[in-house]
C-alpha positions in Angstrom: 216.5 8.4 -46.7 219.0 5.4 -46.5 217.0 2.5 -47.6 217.6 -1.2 -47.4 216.1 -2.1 -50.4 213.5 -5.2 -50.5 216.1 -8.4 -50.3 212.6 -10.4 -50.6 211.5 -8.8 -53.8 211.9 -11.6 -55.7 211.7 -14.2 -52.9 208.7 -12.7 -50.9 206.2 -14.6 -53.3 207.5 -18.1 -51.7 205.6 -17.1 -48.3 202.3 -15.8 -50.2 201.7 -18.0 -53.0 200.4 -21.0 -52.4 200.5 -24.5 -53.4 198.2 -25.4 -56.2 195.3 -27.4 -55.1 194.7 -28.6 -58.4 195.8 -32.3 -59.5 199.2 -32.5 -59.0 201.4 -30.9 -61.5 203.8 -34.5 -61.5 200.8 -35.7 -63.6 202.4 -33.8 -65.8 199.7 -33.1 -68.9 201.9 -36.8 -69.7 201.2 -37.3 -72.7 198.9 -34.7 -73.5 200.0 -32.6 -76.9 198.6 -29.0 -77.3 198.4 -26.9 -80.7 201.5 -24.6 -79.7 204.0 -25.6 -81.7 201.7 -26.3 -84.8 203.6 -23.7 -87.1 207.0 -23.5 -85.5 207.2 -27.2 -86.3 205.8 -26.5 -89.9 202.5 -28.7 -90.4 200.3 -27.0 -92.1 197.4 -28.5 -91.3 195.4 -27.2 -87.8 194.7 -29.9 -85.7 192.1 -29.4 -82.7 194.3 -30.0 -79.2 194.0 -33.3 -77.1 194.1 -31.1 -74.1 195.2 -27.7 -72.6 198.8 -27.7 -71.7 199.6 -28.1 -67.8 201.4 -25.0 -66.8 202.6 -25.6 -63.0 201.9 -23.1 -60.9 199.2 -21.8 -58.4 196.0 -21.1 -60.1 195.8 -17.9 -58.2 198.5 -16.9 -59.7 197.3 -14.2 -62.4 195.1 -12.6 -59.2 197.7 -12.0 -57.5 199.9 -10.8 -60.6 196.8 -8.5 -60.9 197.3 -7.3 -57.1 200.9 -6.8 -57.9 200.4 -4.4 -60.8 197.4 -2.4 -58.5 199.8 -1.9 -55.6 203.4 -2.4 -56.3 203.8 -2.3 -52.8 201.5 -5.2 -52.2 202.8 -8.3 -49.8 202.3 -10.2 -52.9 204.9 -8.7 -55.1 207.8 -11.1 -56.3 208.8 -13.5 -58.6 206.2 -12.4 -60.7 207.3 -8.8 -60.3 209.2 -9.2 -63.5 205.8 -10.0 -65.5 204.0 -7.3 -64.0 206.6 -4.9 -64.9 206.7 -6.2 -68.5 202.7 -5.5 -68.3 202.9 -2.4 -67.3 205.3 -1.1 -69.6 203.4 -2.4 -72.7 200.1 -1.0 -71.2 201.4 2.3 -69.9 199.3 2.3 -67.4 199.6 3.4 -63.5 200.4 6.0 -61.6 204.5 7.7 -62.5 205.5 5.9 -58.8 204.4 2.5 -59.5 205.2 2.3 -62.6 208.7 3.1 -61.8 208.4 1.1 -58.6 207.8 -1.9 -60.8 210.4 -1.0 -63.3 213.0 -0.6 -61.0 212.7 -4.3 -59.3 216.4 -5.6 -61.0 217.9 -3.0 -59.1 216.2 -3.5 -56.0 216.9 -6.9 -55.8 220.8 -6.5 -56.3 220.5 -4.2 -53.0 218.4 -6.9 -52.0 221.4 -9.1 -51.6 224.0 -7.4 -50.0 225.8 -8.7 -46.9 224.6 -6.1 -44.8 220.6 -6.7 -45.3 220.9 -9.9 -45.2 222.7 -10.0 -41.9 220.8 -7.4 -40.3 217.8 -9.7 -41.4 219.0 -12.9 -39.9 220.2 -10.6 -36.8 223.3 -11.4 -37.0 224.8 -8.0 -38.1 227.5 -7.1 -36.4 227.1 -4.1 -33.7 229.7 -2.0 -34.9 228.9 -2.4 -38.4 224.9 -1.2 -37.3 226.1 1.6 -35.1 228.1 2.6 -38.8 225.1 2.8 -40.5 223.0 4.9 -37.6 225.5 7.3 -38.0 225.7 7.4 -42.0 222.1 7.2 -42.3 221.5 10.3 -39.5 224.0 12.0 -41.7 222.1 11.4 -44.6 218.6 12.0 -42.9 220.0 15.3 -42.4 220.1 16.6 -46.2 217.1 14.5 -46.6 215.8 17.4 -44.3 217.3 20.0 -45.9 216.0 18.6 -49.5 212.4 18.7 -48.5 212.9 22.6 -47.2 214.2 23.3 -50.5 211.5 21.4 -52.6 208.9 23.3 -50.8 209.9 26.6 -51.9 209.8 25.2 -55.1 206.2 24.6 -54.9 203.5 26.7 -56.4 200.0 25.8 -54.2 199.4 25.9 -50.5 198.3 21.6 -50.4 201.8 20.8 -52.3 203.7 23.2 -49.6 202.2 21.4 -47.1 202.1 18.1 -48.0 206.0 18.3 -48.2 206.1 20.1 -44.8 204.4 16.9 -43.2 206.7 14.6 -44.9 209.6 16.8 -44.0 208.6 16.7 -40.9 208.2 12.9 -40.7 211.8 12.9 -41.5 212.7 14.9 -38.2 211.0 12.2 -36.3 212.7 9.7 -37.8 216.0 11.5 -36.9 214.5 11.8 -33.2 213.8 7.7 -33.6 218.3 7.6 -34.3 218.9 9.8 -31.8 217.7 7.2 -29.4 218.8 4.7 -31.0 222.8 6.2 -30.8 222.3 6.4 -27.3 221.0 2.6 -26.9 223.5 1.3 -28.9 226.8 3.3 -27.6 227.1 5.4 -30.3 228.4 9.4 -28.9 225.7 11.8 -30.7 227.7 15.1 -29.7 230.7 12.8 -32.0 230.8 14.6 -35.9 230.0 12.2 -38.6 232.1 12.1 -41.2 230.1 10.2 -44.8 231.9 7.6 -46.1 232.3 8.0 -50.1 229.4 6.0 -50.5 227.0 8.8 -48.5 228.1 12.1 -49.5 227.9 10.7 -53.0 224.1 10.1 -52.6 224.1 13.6 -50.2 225.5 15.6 -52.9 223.4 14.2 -55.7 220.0 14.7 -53.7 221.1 18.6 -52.6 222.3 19.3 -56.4 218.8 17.6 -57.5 217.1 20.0 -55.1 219.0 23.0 -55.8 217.7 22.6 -59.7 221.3 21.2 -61.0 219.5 18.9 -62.9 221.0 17.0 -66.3 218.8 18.4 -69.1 217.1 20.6 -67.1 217.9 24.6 -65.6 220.0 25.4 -63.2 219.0 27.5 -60.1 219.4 30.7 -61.1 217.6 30.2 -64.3 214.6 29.5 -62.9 212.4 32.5 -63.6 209.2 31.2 -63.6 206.9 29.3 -60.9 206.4 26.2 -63.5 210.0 26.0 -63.9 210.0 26.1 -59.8 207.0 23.5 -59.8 209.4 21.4 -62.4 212.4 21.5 -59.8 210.3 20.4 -56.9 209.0 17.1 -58.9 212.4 16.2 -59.6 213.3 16.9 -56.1 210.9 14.6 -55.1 211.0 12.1 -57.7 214.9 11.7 -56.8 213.4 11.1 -52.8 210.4 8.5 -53.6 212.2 5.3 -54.4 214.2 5.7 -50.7 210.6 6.3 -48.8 209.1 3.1 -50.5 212.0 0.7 -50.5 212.4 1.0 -46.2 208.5 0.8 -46.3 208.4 -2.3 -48.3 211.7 -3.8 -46.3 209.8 -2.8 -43.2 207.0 -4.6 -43.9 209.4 -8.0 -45.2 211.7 -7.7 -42.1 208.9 -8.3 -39.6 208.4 -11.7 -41.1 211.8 -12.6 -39.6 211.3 -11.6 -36.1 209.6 -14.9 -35.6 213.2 -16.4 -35.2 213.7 -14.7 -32.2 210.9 -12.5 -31.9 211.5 -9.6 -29.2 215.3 -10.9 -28.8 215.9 -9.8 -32.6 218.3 -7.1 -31.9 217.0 -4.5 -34.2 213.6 -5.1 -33.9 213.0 -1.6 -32.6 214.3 -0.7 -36.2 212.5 -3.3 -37.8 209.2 -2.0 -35.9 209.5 1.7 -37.2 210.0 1.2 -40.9 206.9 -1.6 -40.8 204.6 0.6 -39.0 201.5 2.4 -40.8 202.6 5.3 -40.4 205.8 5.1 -42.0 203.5 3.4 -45.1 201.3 6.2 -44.8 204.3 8.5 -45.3 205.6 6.1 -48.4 202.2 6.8 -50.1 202.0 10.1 -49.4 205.1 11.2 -51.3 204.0 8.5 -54.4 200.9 11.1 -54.3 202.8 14.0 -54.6 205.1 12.8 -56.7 202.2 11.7 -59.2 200.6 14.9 -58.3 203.7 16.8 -59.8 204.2 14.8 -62.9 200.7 15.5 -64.1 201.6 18.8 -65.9 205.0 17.5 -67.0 205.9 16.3 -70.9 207.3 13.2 -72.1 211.0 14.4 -71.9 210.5 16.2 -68.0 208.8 12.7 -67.3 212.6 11.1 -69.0 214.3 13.2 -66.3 212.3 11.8 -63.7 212.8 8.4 -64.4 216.6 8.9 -64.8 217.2 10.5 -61.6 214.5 7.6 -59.5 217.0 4.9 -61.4 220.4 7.0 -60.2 218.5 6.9 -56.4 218.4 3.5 -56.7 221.8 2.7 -58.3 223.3 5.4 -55.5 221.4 2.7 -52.8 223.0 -0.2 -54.0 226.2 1.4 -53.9 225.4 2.4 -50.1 224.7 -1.3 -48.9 228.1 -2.5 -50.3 230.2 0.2 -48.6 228.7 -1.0 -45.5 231.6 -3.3 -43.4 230.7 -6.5 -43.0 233.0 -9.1 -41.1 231.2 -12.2 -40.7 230.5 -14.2 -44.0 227.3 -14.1 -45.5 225.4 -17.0 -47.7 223.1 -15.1 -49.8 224.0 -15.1 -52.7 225.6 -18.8 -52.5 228.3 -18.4 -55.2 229.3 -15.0 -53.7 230.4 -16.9 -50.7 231.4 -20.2 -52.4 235.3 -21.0 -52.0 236.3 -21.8 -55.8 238.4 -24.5 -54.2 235.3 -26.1 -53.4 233.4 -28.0 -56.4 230.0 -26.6 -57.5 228.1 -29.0 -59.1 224.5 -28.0 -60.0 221.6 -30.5 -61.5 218.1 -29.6 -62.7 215.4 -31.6 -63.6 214.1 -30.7 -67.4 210.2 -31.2 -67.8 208.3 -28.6 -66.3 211.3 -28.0 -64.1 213.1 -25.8 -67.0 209.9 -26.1 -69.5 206.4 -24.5 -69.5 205.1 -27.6 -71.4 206.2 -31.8 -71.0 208.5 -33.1 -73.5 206.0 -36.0 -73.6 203.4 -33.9 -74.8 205.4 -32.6 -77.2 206.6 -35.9 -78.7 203.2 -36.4 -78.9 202.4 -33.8 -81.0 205.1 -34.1 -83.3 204.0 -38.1 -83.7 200.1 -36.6 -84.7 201.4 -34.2 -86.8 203.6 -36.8 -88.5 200.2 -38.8 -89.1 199.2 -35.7 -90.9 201.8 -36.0 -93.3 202.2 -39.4 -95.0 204.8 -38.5 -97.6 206.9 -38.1 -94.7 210.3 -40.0 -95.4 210.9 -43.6 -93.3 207.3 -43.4 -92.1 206.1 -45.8 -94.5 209.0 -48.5 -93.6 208.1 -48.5 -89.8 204.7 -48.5 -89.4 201.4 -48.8 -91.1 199.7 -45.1 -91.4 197.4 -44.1 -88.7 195.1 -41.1 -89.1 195.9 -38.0 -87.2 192.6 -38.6 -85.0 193.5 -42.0 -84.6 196.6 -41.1 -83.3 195.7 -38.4 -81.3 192.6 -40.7 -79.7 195.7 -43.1 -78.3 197.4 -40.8 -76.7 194.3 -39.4 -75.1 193.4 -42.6 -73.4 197.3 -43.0 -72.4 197.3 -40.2 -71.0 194.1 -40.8 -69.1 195.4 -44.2 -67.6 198.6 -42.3 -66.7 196.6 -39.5 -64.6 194.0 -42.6 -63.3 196.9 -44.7 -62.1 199.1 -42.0 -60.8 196.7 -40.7 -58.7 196.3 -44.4 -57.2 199.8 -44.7 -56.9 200.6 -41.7 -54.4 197.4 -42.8 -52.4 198.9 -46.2 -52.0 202.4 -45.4 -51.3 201.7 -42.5 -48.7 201.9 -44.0 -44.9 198.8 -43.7 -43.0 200.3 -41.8 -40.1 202.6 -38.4 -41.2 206.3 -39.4 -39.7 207.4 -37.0 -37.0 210.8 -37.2 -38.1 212.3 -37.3 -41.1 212.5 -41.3 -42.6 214.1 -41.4 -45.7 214.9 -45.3 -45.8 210.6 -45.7 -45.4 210.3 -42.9 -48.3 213.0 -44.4 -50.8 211.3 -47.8 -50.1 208.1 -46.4 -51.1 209.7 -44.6 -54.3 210.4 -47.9 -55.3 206.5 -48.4 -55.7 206.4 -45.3 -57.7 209.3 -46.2 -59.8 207.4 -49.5 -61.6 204.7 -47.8 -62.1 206.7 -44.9 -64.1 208.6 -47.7 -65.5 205.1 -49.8 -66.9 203.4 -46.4 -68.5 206.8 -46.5 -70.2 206.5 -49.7 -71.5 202.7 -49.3 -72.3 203.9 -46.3 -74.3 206.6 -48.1 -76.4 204.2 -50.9 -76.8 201.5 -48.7 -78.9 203.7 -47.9 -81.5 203.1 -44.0 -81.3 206.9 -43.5 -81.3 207.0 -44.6 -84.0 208.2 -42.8 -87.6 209.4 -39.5 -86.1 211.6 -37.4 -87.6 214.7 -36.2 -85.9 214.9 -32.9 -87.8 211.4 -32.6 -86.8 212.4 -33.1 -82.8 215.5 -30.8 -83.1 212.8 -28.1 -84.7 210.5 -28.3 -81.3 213.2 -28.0 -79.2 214.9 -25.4 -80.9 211.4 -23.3 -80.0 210.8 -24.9 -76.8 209.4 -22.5 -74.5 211.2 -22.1 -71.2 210.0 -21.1 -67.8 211.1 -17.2 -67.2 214.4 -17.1 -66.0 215.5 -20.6 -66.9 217.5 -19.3 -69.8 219.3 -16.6 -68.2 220.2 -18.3 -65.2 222.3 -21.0 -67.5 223.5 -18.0 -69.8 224.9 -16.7 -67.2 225.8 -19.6 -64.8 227.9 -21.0 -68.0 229.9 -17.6 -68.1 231.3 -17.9 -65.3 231.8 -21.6 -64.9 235.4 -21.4 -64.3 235.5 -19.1 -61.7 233.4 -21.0 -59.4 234.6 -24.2 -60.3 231.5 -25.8 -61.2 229.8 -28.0 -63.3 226.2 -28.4 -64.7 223.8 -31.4 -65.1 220.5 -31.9 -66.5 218.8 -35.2 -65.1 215.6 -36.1 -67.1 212.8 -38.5 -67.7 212.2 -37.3 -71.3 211.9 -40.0 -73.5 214.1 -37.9 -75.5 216.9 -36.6 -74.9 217.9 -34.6 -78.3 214.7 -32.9 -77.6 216.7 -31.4 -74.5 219.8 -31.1 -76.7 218.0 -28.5 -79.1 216.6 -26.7 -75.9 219.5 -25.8 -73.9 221.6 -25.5 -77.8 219.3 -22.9 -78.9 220.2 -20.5 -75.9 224.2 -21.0 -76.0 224.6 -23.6 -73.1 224.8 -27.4 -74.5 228.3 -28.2 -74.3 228.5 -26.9 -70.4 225.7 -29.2 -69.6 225.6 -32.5 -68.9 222.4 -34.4 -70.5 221.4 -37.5 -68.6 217.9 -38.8 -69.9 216.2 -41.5 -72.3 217.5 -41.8 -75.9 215.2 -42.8 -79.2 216.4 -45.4 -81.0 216.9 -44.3 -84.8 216.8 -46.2 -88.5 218.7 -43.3 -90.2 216.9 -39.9 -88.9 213.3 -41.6 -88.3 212.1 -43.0 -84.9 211.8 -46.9 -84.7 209.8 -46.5 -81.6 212.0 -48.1 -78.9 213.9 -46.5 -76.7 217.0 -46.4 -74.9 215.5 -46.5 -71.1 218.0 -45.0 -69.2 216.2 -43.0 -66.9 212.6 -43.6 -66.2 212.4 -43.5 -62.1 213.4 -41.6 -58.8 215.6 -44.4 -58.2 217.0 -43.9 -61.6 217.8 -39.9 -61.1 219.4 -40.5 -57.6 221.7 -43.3 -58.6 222.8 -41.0 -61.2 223.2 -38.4 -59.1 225.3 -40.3 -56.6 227.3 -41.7 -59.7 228.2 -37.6 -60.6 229.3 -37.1 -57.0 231.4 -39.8 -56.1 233.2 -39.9 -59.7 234.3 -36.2 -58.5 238.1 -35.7 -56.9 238.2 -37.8 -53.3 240.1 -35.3 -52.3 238.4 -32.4 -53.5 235.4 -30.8 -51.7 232.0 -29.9 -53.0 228.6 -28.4 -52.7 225.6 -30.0 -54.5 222.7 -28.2 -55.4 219.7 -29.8 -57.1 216.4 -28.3 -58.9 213.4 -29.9 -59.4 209.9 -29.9 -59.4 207.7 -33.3 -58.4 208.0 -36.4 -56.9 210.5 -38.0 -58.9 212.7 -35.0 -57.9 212.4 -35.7 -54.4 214.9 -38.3 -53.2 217.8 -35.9 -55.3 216.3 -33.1 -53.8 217.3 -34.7 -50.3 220.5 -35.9 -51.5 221.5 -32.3 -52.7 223.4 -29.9 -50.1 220.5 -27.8 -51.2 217.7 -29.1 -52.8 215.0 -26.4 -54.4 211.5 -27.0 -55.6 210.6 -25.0 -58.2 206.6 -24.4 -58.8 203.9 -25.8 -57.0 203.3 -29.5 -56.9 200.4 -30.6 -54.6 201.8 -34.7 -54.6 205.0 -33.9 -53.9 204.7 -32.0 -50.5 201.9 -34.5 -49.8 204.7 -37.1 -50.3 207.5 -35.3 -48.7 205.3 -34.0 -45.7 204.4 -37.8 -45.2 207.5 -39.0 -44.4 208.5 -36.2 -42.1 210.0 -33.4 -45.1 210.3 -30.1 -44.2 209.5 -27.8 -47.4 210.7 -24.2 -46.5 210.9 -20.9 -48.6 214.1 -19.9 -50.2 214.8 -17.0 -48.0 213.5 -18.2 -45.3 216.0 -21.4 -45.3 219.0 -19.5 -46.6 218.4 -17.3 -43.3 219.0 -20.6 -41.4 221.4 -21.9 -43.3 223.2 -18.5 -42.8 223.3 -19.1 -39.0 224.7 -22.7 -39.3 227.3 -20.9 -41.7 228.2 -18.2 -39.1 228.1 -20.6 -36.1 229.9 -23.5 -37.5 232.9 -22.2 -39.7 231.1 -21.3 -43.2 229.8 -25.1 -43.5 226.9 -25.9 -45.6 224.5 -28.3 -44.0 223.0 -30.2 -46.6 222.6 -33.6 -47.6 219.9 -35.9 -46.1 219.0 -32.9 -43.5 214.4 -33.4 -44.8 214.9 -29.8 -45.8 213.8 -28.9 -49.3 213.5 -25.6 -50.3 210.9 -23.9 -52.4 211.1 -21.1 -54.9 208.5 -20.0 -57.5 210.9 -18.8 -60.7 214.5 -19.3 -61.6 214.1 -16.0 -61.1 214.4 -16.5 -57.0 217.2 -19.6 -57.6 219.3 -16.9 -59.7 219.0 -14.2 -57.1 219.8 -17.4 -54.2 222.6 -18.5 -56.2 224.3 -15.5 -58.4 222.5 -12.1 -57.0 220.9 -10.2 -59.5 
């Protein structure tokens, strides 16, 4: 059966997961070192932690990682669908059709991203281009069919006989379900379909699968015995399963988008069939069989499984795309974006691109250098402290930073939430926030804890610097093709820093495409005199670079800005941006934003709007200053919003 494959696989997690009710993330563990990087730094001795790293993120987010791996085709599968996967690979555990459910979720999300879902989503899909696919997916409905008679005289019991018969006969309903459709939507039934290229392909494969001309395995008229028969009949349906669950699960997602015009949609009757429980029930039911079938089978009939559930799925994809579409599409943004246009994308770096704050980290390199006080240039700028003595300074830094911050957002936050959005009142109270940022700063610089670092011992941590999942590919492979969209990269930061970030983003391929715009240490040869170079420190700071970047670009050339952060010294660029994306979960900053009348909406959901203001008004982005912020849980979502899978 034709599926649409789930274009919120990856993106349905921003409408289930929810913000962290926690202390807000923007606190930032500042200051706070963890034992991580103990031996990749290469101190030998083990010191006890200061405090557990803060990882941002919902704290419900391993339950519902957990849900994920117990029902693949759970509501809350996304982002972290690439985890779970990973999981359940190294466990092995699950039933055969969830674990290749799970596994095949890079595929899924390519077909997730096609014109024609997307469209069809927004319901904007052009008529012709839906009566098309009624008529391709009828033809195709009709092997399906013809593929279910033939697996069931490949079975060998009476409950396997019948349990294809029902779902064979599920599939005759759904053909009765086109029928009327064809005839609401103008399309002649008694007319002869002829498949596009795209459709016999996927016909022919399922009717060879069925008819036992199976790669590595024998032919029709080999078959001699019934568990040879049985054999054909799992592959049969192991080549059908992926199709059932993908329109289930896109059922199920495509309701969620009838609430822009609710019984108006113009394929909701579509959108209703595939997200009712019966068609789930008919999903499940052929994951049963299917698991049901592969009990008996080895490792190498399981192989031939797998293979031809991937092919299904790569067939799919290749479906979608042969599908017409004539009105531009936004998703993904660089498979619309007009090279002639500039691209210029910016990301925040602490906890933005990292699991762990560069602060932190400095301040675990400065207690490990306490540890060690043979260290070179150590001696020269700075009387020896003890490692605890160290580490009990930043401790009650770090205390006063959480203390204070917390004060600062209750003061700054108006009393009544603004009805619409008032940036000018927000950047007016960001200047509040920005002496504050400013004095921990200075209270840090003051102590002396900067002091004596080594620079080889900086490049070393961010040479292992852990980055959030997807963060590394999504520059890997934003870099590649820089030239073809015309775009350039930026990397705004308050990291004290800033050859901490250098190592980071060298260590992965993709330091001379970005540009690096943070604080700087002040050196005496390689060794850290404990000033710095305070170049950015303050919202106020990152927008006036950010405006600097934009207006030094062509006047006459034309651009699209997207920025990437993740608290609330993110948020006035955010704003600024064409398209500005949260990343993670921070509690301050939609308190902040919601305040002063910010609308945070989830990545699919927005580009679905934004795709409407594309098609209405002439492919043009509305961005900049609109109190829209979008919110995405992994680079993972921003590299399928941006570049598809």
């Amino acid at each position: 059966m034709r599926s649409l494959s789930p274009f919120l696989l990856l993106l349905r997690i921003h409408n289930r997961v929810p913000f962290s009710s926690l202390p807000s993330p923007s606190i930032r563990s500042r200051f706070r070192p963890s034992k991580r990087y103990l031996s990749d730094l290469g101190f030998s001795e083990k010191l006890p932690s200061v405090a557990a790293a803060d990882r941002r993120g919902s704290p419900s987010r391993s339950t519902s990682l957990a849900r994920c791996a117990a029902d693949p085709s759970s509501p809350t599968v996304g982002a972290g669908m690439e985890m779970v996967a990973k999981a359940a690979a190294a466990s092995g555990e699950g039933s055969v059709a969830r674990r290749f459910w799970i596994g095949s979720w890079k595929e899924a999300l390519f077909a997730s991203y096609t014109p024609f879902v997307v469209c069809l989503a927004a319901g904007k899909l052009n008529m012709d281009t839906f009566r098309n696919y009624i008529a391709q997916d009828v033809y195709f409905l009709r092997a399906f069919a013809q593929a279910y008679e033939m697996a069931e005289e490949f079975a060998d019991d009476d409950e396997t006989k019948a349990a294809i018969t029902e779902l064979r006969k599920a599939v005759l309903d759904e053909l009765k379900m086109h029928d009327s459709v064809v005839q609401e939507w103008g399309i002649d039934p008694t007319k002869e379909i002829i498949p596009n290229p795209a459709t016999l392909k996927y016909t022919e494969f399922l009717l060879a699968t069925a008819g036992g001309k199976i790669e590595g395995g024998k032919g029709h008229g080999k078959i001699v015995t019934p568990f040879e028969k049985t054999k054909i009949a799992a592959y049969t349906v192991g080549a059908m399963t992926p199709c059932m669950r993908l329109y289930a699960f896109l059922g199920k997602e495509l309701q969620l988008h009838l609430q822009y015009e609710g019984n108006g949609h113009p394929y909701k009757k579509w959108i209703d069939t595939y997200s009712s429980a019966g068609f789930e029930a008919s999903a499940v039911q052929i994951e049963d069989l299917l698991d049901k079938l592969s009990v008996s089978l080895t490792g190498e009939e399981l192989e031939i499984i797998e293979k031809l559930w991937c092919h299904a799925m790569k067939l799919e994809i290749e479906f979608f795309n042969a599908q017409p579409i004539v009105q531009p599409v936004v998703v993904p943004l660089t498979k619309l974006h007009d090279p002639t246009n500039h691209l210029v994308i910016f990301s925040d770096f602490d906890l933005t691109c990292t699991v762990l704050d560069s602060s932190a980290l400095l301040a675990e390199i400065a207690i490990l250098t306490a540890s060690k006080p043979g260290q070179s240039g150590t001696d020269t700028l700075s009387v020896q402290r003890s490692p605890s003595d160290v580490r009990n300074s930043w401790d009650v830094l770090s205390k006063q930073y959480t203390e204070e911050y917390e004060q600062c957002i209750e003061s700054l936050l108006p009393p009544e939430q603004a009805k619409i959005f008032d940036y000018e009142s927000l950047y007016k109270s960001l200047e509040q926030f920005s002496n504050f940022e400013k004095q921990a700063n200075s209270r840090v610089i003051e102590s002396g804890l900067l002091k004596g670092m080594n620079l080889e011992d900086i490049k070393r941590t961010g040479e292992c610097l852990t980055l959030q999942d997807g963060c590394k590919e999504f520059f890997q492979n934003v870099v590649k093709i820089k030239q073809k969209l015309n775009a350039e990269f930026h990397i705004l930061s308050y990291c004290w820093c800033a050859d901490l970030i250098r190592s980071a983003f060298s260590s992965v391929g993709c330091l001379n495409e970005l540009g690096i715009h943070s604080n700087e240490f002040n050196y005496d040869g390689s060794v850290s005199t404990g000033e710095i170079l305070r170049m950015m420190e303050s919202p106020l700071d990152k927008v006036k670079t950010f405006k600097s970047i934009i207006a030094n670009l062509a006047s006459e050339e034309k651009h699209l800005s997207v920025y990437i952060g993740d608290s609330v010294g993110d948020l006035l660029c955010l704003l600024e941006a064409d398209v500005g994306i949260v990343i993670g979960s921070s509690l301050s900053l939609r308190r902040v934003g919601e305040q002063f009348g910010v609308s945070f909406v989830p990545l699919y959901s927005g580009s679905i709007k934004k795709q409407r203001e594309v098609i209405e008004d002439a492919n043009v982005w509305k961005g900049g200053l609109s109190g829209v912020v979008y919110t995405a849980s992994s680079w993972t979502d921003i590299h399928a919003f941006l570049l598809g899978a």
